[in-house]
C-alpha positions in Angstrom: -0.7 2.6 -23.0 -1.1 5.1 -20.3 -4.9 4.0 -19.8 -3.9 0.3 -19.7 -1.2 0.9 -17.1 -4.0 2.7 -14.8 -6.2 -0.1 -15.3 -3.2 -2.6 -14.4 -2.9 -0.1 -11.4 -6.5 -0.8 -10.4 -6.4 -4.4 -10.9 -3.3 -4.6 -9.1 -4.9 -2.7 -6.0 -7.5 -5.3 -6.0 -5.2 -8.0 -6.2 -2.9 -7.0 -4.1 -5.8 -6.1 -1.4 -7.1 -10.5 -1.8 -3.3 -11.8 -2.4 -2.3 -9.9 0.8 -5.5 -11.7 2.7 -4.9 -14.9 1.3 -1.2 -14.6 2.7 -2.6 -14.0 6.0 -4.9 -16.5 6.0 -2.9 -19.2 4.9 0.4 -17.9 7.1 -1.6 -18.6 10.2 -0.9 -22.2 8.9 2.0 -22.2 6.6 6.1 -20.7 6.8 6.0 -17.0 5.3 7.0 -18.7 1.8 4.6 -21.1 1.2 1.8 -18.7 2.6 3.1 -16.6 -0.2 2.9 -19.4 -2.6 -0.3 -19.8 -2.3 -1.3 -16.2 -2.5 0.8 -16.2 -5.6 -1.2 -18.8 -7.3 -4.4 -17.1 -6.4 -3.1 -13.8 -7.8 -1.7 -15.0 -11.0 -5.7 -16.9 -11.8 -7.1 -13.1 -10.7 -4.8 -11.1 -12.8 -4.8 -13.2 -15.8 -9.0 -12.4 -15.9 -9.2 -8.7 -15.2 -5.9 -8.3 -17.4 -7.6 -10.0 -20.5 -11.1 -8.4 -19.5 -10.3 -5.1 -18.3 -6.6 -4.0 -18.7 -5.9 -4.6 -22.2 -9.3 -6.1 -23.4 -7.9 -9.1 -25.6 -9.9 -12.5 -26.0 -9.3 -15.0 -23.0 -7.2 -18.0 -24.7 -5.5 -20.8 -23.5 -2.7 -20.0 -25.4 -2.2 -16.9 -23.5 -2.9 -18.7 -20.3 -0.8 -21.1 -20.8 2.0 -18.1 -21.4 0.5 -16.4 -17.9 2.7 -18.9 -15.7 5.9 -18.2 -17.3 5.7 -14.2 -16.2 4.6 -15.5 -12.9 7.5 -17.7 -12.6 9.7 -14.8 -13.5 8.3 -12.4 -11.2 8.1 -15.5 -8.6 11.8 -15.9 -8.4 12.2 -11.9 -8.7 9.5 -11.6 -5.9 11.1 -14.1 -3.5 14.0 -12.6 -3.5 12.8 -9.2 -2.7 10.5 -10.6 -0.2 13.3 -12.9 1.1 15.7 -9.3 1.2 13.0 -7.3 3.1 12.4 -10.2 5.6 15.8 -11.7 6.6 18.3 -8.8 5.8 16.2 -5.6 6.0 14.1 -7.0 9.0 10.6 -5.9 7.0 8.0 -7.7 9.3 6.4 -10.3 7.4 3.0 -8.9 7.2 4.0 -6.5 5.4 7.1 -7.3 3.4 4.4 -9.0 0.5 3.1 -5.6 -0.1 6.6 -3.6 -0.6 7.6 -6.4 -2.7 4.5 -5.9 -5.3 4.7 -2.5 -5.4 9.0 -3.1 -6.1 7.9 -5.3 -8.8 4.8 -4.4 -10.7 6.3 -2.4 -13.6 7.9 -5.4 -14.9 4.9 -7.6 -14.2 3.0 -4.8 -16.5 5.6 -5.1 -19.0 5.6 -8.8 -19.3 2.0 -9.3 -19.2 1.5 -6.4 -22.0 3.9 -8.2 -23.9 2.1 -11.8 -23.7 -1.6 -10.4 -24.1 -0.9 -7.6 -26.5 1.4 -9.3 -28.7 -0.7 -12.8 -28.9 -3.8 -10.8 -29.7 -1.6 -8.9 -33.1 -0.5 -12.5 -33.7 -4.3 -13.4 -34.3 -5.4 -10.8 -35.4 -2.5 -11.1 -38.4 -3.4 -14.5 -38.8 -7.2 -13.9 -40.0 
């Protein structure tokens, strides 16, 4: 597990590093929230590929895409909330209050995606 959280680590670097530029593309355009929105989206495509390829090396499914959103929505509303915290009640500028809020949250996105991905994969795996 230690080896699959560095590689989460890794992936969330990179993620973080094209969320956070998406963000400040789109919030040249778009309130702070949506901009983030759209980053999330973006992020949650990203992750779900180097999570099944790299981090825990299961099979891409649908089944287990389909499952992806859920943990996104979860750490979406957990997320905004942070990010809404660090922004209107902390006074966190809003370039950088996405960043603080990732690194706040990641061990439970690790947790949850584990969960999905590793415990899908047994599932099949017992099933053959």
């Amino acid at each position: 597990m230690r080896h699959e959280f560095l590689r989460f680590l890794v992936t969330g670097c990179i993620n973080t590093a094209a969320s956070w530029a998406v963000y400040l593309l789109f919030n040249l355009w778009l309130p702070y929230a949506a901009a983030y929105t759209v980053a999330y989206c973006f992020g949650m495509v990203f992750t779900y590929y180097m999570n099944t390829r790299w981090v825990f090396r299961v099979p891409m499914k649908w089944s287990t895409f389909m499952q992806f959103p859920v943990i996104f929505v979860i750490r979406y509303c957990l997320d905004l909330s942070v990010l809404f915290a660090l922004v209107t009640w902390l006074h966190c500028p809003e370039i950088f209050a996405p960043l603080v809020t990732i690194a706040m949250t990641m061990p439970v996105g690790f947790l949850m995606s584990r969960f999905v991905l590793k415990h899908r994969a047994h599932e099949h795996l017992a099933q053959e």
